[in-house]
Structure formats: structure tokens, C-alpha cells
C-alpha positions as CSV (number, residue, x, y, z in Angstrom):
1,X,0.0,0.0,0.0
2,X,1.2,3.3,-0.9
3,X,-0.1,6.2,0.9
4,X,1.4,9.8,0.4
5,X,0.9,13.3,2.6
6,X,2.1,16.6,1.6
7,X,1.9,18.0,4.3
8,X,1.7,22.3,3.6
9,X,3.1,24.8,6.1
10,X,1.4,27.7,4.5
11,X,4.1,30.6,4.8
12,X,7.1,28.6,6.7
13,X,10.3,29.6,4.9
14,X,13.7,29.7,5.4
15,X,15.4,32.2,3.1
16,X,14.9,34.9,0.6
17,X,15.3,33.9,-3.2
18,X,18.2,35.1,-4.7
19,X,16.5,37.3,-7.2
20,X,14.7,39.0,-4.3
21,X,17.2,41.6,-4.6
22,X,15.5,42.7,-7.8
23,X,12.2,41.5,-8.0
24,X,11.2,42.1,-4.3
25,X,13.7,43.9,-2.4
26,X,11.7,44.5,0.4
27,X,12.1,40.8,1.1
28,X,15.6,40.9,0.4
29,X,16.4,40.1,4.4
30,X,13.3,37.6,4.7
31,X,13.6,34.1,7.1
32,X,10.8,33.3,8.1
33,X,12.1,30.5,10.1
34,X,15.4,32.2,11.8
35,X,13.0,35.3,12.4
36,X,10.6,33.2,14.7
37,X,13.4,31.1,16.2
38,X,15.0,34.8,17.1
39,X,11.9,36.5,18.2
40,X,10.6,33.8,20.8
41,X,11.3,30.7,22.5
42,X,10.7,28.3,20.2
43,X,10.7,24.3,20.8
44,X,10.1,22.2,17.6
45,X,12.6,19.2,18.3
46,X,10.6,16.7,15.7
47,X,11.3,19.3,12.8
48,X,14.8,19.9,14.1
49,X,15.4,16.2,14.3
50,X,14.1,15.7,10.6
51,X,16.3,17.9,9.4
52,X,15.5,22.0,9.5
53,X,18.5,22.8,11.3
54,X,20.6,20.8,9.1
55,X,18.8,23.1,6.6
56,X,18.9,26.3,7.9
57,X,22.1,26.5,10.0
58,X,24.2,23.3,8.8
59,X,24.1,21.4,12.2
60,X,22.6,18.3,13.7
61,X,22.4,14.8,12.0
62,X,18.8,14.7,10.0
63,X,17.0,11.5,9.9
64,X,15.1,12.7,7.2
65,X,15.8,13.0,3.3
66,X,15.9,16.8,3.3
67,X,16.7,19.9,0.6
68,X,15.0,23.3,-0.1
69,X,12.9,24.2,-3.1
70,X,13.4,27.9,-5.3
71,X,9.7,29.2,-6.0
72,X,9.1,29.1,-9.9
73,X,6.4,31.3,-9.5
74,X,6.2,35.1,-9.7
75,X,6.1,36.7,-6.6
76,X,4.8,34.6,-2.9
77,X,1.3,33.6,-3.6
78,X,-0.7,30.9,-1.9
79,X,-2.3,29.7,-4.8
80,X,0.4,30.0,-7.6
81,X,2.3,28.2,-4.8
82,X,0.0,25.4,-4.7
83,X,-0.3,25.3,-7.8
84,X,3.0,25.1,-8.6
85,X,3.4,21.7,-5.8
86,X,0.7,20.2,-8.1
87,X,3.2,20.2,-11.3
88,X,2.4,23.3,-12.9
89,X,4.2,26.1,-14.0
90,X,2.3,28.9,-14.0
91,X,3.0,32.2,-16.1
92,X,4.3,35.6,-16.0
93,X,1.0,37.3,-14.9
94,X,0.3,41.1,-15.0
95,X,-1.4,43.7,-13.4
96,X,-4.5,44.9,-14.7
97,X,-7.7,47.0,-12.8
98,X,-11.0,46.5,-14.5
99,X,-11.1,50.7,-15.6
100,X,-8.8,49.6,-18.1
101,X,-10.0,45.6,-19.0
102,X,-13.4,46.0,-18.5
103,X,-14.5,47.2,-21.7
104,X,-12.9,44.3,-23.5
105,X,-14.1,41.9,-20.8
106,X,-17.6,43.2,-21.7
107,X,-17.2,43.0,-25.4
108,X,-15.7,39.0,-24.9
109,X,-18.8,38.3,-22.8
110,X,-21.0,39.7,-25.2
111,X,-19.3,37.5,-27.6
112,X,-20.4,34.1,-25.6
113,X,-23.7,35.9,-25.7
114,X,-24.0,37.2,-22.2
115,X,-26.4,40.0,-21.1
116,X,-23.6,42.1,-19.8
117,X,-24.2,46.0,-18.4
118,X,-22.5,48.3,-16.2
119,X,-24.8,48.6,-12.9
120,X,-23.5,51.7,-11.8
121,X,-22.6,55.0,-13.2
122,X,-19.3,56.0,-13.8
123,X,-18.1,52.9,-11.8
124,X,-16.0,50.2,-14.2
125,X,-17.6,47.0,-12.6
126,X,-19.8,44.9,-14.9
127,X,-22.9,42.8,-14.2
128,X,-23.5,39.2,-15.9
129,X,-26.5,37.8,-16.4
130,X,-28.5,40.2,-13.7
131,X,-26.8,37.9,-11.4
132,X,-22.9,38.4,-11.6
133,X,-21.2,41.0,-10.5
134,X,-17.3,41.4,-12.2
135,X,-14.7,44.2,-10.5
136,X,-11.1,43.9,-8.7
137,X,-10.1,42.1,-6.0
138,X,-9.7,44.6,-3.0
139,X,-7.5,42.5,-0.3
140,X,-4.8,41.7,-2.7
141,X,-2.0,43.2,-4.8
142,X,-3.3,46.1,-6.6
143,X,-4.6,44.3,-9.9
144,X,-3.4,41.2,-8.9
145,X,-7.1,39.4,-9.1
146,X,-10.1,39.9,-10.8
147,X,-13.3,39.2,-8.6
148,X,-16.3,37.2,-10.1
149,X,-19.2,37.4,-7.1
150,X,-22.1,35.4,-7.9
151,X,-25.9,35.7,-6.6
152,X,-26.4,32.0,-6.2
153,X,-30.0,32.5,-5.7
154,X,-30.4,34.0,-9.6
155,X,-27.7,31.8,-11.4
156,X,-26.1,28.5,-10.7
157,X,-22.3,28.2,-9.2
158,X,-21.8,25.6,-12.3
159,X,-23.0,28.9,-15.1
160,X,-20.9,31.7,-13.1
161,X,-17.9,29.6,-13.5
162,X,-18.8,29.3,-17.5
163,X,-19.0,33.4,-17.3
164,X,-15.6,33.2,-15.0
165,X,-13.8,30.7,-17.4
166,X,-14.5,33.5,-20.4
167,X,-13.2,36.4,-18.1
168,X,-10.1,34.0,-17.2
169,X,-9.4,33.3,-20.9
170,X,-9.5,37.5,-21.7
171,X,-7.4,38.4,-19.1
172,X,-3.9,37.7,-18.0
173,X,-3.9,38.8,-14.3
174,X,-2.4,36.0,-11.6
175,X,-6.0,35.2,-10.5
176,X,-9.5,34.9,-11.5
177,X,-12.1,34.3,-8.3
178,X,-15.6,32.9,-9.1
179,X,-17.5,32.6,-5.3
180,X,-21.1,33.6,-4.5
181,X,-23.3,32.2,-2.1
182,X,-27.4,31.9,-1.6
183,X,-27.3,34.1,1.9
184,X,-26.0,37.4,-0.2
185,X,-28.2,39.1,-3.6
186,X,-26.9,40.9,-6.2
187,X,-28.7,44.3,-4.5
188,X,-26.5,43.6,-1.6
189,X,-23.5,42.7,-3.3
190,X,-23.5,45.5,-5.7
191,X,-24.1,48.4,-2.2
192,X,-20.5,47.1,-1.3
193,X,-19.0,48.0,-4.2
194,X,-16.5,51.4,-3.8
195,X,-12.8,52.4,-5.0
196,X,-10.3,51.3,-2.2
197,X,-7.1,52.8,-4.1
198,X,-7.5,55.4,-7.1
199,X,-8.5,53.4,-9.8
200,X,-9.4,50.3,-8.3
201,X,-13.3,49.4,-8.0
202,X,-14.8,46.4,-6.6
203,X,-17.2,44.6,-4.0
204,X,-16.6,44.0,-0.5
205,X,-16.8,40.7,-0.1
206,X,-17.1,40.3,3.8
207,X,-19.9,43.0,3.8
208,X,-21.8,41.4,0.7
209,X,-22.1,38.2,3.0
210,X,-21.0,35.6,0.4
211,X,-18.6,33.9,2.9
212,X,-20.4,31.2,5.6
213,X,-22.2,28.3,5.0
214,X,-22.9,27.9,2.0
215,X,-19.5,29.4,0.1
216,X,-18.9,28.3,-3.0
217,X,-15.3,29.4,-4.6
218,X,-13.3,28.1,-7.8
219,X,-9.6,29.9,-8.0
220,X,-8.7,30.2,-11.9
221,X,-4.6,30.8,-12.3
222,X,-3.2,32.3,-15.4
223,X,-1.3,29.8,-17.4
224,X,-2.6,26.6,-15.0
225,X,-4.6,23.8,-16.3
226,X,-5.8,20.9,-13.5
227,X,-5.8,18.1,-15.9
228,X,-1.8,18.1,-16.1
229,X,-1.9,18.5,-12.3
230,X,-0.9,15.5,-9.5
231,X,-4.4,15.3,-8.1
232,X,-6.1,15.6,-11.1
233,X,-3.9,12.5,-12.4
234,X,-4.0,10.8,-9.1
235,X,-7.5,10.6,-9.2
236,X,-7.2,9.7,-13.3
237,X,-5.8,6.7,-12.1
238,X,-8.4,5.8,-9.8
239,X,-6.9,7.0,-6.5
240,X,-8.3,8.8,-3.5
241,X,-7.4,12.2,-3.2
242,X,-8.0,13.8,0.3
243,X,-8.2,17.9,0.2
244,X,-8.1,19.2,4.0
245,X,-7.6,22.6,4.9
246,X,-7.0,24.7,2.1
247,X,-5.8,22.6,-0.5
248,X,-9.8,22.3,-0.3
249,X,-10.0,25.6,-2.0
250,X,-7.0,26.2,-4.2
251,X,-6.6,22.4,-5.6
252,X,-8.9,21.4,-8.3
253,X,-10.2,17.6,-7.5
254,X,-13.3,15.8,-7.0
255,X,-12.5,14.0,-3.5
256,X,-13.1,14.7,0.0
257,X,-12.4,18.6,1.1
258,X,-12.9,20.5,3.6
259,X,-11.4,24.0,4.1
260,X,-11.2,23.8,7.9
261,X,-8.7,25.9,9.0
262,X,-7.8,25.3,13.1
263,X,-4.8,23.2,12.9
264,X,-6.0,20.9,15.4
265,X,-8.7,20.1,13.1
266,X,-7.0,20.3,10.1
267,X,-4.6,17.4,11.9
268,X,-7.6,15.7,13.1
269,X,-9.4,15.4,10.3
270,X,-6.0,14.0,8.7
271,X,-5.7,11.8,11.1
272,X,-9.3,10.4,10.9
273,X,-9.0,9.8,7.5
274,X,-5.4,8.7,7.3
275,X,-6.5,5.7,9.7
276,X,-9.4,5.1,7.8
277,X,-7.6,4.8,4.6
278,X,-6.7,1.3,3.3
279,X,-5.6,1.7,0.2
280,X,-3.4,3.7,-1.9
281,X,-3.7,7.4,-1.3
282,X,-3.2,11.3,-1.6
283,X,-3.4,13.4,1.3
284,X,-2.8,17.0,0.5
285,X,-2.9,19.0,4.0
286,X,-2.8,22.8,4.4
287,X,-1.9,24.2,8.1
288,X,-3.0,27.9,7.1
289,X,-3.1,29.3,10.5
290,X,1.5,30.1,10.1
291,X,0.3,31.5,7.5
292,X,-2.2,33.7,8.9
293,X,0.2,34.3,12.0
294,X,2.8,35.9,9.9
295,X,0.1,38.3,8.1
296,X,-0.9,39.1,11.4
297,X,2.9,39.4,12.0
298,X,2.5,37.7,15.6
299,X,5.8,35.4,15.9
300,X,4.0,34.1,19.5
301,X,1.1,33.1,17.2
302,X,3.1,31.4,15.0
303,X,5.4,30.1,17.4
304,X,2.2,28.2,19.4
305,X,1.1,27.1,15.5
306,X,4.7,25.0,14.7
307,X,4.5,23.7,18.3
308,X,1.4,22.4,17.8
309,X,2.3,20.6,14.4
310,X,5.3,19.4,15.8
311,X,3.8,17.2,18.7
312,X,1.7,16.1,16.2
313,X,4.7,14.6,14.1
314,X,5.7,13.2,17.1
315,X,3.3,10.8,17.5
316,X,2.5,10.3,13.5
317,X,5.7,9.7,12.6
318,X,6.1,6.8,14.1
319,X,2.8,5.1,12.8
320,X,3.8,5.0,9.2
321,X,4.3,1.8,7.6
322,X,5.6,0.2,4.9
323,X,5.2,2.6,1.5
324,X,3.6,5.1,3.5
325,X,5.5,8.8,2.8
326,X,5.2,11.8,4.7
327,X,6.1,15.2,2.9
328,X,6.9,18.4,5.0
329,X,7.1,21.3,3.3
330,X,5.7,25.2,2.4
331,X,4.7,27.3,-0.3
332,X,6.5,31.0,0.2
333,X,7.5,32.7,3.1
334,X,5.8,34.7,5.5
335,X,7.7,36.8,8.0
336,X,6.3,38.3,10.9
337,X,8.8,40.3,11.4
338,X,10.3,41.8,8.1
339,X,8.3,45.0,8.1
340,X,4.9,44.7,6.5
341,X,2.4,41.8,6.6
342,X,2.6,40.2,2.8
343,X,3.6,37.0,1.9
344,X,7.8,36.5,1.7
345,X,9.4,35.2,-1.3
346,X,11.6,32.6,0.3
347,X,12.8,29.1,-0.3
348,X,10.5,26.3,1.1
349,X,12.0,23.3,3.3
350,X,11.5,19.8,2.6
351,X,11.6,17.1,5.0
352,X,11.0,13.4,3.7
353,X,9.8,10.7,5.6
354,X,9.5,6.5,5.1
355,X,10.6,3.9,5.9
356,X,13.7,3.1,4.0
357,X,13.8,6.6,3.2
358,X,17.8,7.4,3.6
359,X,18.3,10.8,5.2
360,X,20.1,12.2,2.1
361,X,20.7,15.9,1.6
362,X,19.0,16.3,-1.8
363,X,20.0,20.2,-2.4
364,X,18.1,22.8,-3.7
365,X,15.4,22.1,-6.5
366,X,14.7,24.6,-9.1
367,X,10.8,24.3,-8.4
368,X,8.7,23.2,-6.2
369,X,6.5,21.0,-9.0
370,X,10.1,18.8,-8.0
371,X,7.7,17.3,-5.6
372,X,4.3,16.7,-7.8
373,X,6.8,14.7,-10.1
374,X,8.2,12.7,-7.5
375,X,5.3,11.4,-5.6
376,X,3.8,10.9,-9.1
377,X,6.7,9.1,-9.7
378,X,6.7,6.8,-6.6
379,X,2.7,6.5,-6.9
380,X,3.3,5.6,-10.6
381,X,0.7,7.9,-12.5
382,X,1.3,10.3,-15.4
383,X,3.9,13.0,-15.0
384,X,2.3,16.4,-14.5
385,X,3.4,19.2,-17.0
386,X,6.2,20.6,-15.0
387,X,8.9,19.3,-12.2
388,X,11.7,16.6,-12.4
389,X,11.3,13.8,-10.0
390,X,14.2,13.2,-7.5
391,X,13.0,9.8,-6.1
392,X,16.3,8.4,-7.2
393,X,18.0,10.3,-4.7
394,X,16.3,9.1,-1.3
């Protein structure tokens, strides 16, 4: 039996990329690791053991395979980072605000024969279909996203993401968002709508009451298609592929997901279903909350977060059997502590577990999709698109 965990420390890295000093100089000093480690008293002894101090500071005898992985993305995004894990290789995105796309969105839409108008005056944000409401995303980069918030009462979640598939395919910013839900209307949706920064025009999504029970949310990333992706050919092959925290939302599959995002119930719920599982397997886990930590730059938050994951390893560890692989690793950097609350563009660790897994020092890897081609690899489906497997190495 071969069962497989990736196991996702949203925002845990150790190191700014090398071509920070260019592209994102304000990361330039960025460790999200040492930074923590400096700030507070911090006691992970099962990640040290594995191998993150061999990483980080070149001492202590890893039991674990263990390297770092360069980000082939552009930039320190959670979902280009994900994707990226999943064997893509997603492209050069630009920024774009909808006062200066939205008249060809409009005339693209109108092509696929949608009723498309602009609701209010003098305000570039379109409406879809008297149901969808098209502007920019306001809590990200500046024309980093393009929002696509559906009234799920007047239109399906299946048609919005037709009318968001169209706006994905006519635009090359990093991100297109369809999400809606049946506890918000378009009325209320379209009263949130104002311009945060000079320019930029979109809804509010926490005032127009689409996120709850309910939420329904499909990420679209420029140059990234699912069907060359692990879990997309995991699940090709007829394997089971578990989504739990939020994987759920930023991996495109068709198993179990839920976007739970307490770490002790993202852990539970892994565990639940780990011990449950007897058979062949994909268990893509998100612990989101260092993540949120370092936007909230709280190092004590954090601190508390690793701690917590770490006694968890401790007693996991030691239950896996025979073909059973555990994956530690991250997706960008996050640093509480480097001066303003984005995501960090730093190398991501990765600690390899097994039995018969040597502790080899594997190096650096150009991408993180390294890892999507490996387990593929060892799990013996179809290569995704992007990513050299290292399985020869451990």
C-alpha cells in the first residue's frame, strides 16, 4: 500500500530567493524560520530532528531526506504556490484593474452571448446575467485578481464559473475568483461595491455576505490547467485524493475537502481519515493558521502554531508503515517580522519521511513541481506538465 501526505506549512520559509534583490527587495532580508526562532522561545525538536536545522544552519544529524525548493512562480502567492506543488508552471502574470480591461471583458462576454451592463454609473464594474457582478479584487496586490461574485439564488455556481472561465481566458492577471453564495443578492452585493485605491473598483466581499455556509469558490490561475496537475492525475488513475484545509479551495479535484482551518482540526481530520484509509492514497494537508500568523505578524502566534504541528509529528511519525511517505514542506515565506504583513518570497524546506527513506541531503530544487513529479513518480501515475522527479536520490 502506498499512501502519500504533503503536508503544507502555508508561509514557513527559510530564506529569501536570490533574485529578491531585484524583483522584491523588500524581502531581500526575509527568514521566516530564523526570524521566529529569534523572536521567541521556540521548541520544535521533531522538525529539528528531521532535518531544518541541518537546513537552515548546517548542524545536527537529520533523519530525514531533506533539501530546499526555489519558487518558480512570480512573486509569494498561496495559490500559484499550490499550484505550482501540483506540477504546474504557472506564467508571468500582469497587473490589470477592470477601468482599463473592463470594456474588452464586456465585449468578450458579449461575444459568448451574455447580457452584460454596467450597474453603476461612472463605476467600471460589470454585471453578468442580472446575477454576476465582475470588478477587482480589493485584499490583494493592486490588480493582482479579478473578482467574479455570484448571486447563487439568480444563477447556478456551475454557469458563473462558465461566465468566470470567459473572463479567465480574456485576461492575464495571476488570479480569477468565481465565489457567491445563496445568503447574499446581487442588491447587496452591488451596495459594497467602492474604489479602495485610485482606480481600483470592486465589491466587498465580507460586507456582501458571500462567505459562511454555503461558500462556493473556484480559483482560476493564469497559465494553469488541472488536468496536467498530480491530483487531477492521481484521481485519473483511480486514486483517492484527500483535500483538507485549504488545499480544499486552491486544488482542483473531485475528492473529500474541507477547508477547515484550526490546525487541530485540520490534523484531526488528517488523522481520521489517514486511519481510515486502506488503500493507496493522496493526502494533500494545508496548516493555514502560520500563514495567517505571519500576516498578522504575531511570531508568538506562530510560534504556538509550529509547536502544535510538531507534537503532532511526534506521534505520526512513528505510525507510518511500509510505503507510506510523509512530505513536509511550504509554499512561500511569511515573516512576521520583516516590516509589512505580505507574503515573503523565500525558499521552502523539505523534510522526507519513510521507511527506508535514507536521510540524504538532496539540495536545492529549481521548483517546487520537483515534488508533484516525484510522488507521481513513486505512486506511478502520469507525470504532470512541469517538475523533475528526485525519487532516485532518497
Amino acid at each position: 500500500m502506498k499512501k502519500v501526505t504533503l503536508l503544507i506549512l502555508d508561509g514557513f520559509g527559510v530564506g529569501a530567493m536570490e533574485d529578491c534583490k531585484t524583483v522584491k527587495p523588500e524581502d531581500a532580508e526575509a527568514n521566516t524560520y530564523k526570524s521566529i526562532r529569534e523572536t521567541v522561545d521556540l521548541k520544535i525538536p521533531n522538525l529539528y530532528r528531521l532535518g531544518l536545522e541541518k537546513l537552515v544552519d548546517g548542524t545536527g544529524v537529520p533523519t530525514a531526506a531533506h533539501g530546499k525548493s526555489n519558487l518558480a512562480h512570480y512573486g509569494a502567492d498561496t495559490y500559484m504556490g499550490h499550484q505550482e506543488l501540483m506540477g504546474s508552471k504557472p506564467g508571468r502574470p500582469q497587473e490589470r484593474l477592470m477601468k482599463d480591461i473592463s470594456p474588452g471583458l464586456k465585449a468578450a462576454l458579449e461575444a459568448s452571448e451574455y447580457k452584460v451592463e454596467y450597474p453603476l454609473d461612472g463605476v467600471p464594474v460589470l454585471l453578468v446575467e442580472n446575477s454576476v457582478v465582475i470588478g477587482d479584487n480589493l485584499e490583494s496586490q493592486l490588480g493582482n485578481i479579478i473578482n467574479v461574485v455570484c448571486d447563487l439564488n439568480q444563477i447556478t455556481f456551475e454557469d458563473a464559473c462558465e461566465i468566470g472561465k470567459v473572463v479567465r481566458s480574456n485576461v492575464d492577471t495571476s488570479r480569477v475568483i468565481i465565489f457567491g453564495n445563496t445568503t447574499t443578492t446581487k442588491e447587496i452585493i452591488l451596495s459594497t461595491v467602492h474604489e479602495k485605491n485610485p482606480g481600483q473598483w470592486g465589491v466587498d466581499s465580507p460586507k456582501a455576505k458571500v462567505y459562511g455556509p454555503g461558500y462556493r469558490v473556484l480559483h482560476l490561475g493564469y497559465g494553469v490547467d488541472s488536468t496536467k496537475q498530480l491530483a487531477y492525475l492521481a484521481e485519473k488513475k483511480g486514486l483517492p485524493v484527500f483535500r483538507i484545509g485549504k488545499t480544499a479551495d486552491v486544488i482542483q479535484a473531485e475528492g473529500y475537502a474541507d477547508g477547515v482551518v484550526e490546525t487541530k482540526e485540520v490534523l484531526r481530520q488528517f488523522q481520521d481519515k489517514y486511519n481510515s484509509t486502506k488503500e493507496d492514497a493522496l493526502f494533500l494537508v494545508n496548516v493555514q493558521e502560520t500563514d495567517l500568523a505571519g500576516h498578522k505578524e504575531d511570531s508568538k502566534w506562530y510560534k504556538e502554531v509550529l509547536e502544535e504541528v510538531d507534537r503532532f509529528l511526534s506521534e505520526f511519525i512513528p505510525t507510518l508503515g511500509k510505503g507510506e511517505l510523509l512530505i513536509i514542506t511550504a509554499d512561500h515565506g511569511n515573516d512576521p517580522t520583516i516590516g509589512h504583513s505580505n507574503h515573503t518570497r523565500e525558499q521552502t524546506p523539505v523534510l522526507i519521511v519513510g521507511e527506508g527513506v535514507s536521510p540524504v541531503d538532496f539540495g536545492t530544487r529549481k521548483t517546487m513541481a520537483d515534488l508533484a513529479a516525484t510522488i507521481a513518480e513513486y505512486m506511478e501515475v502520469d507525470k504532470p506538465e512541469y517538475g523533475e522527479s528526485f525519487l532516485n536520490l532518497f
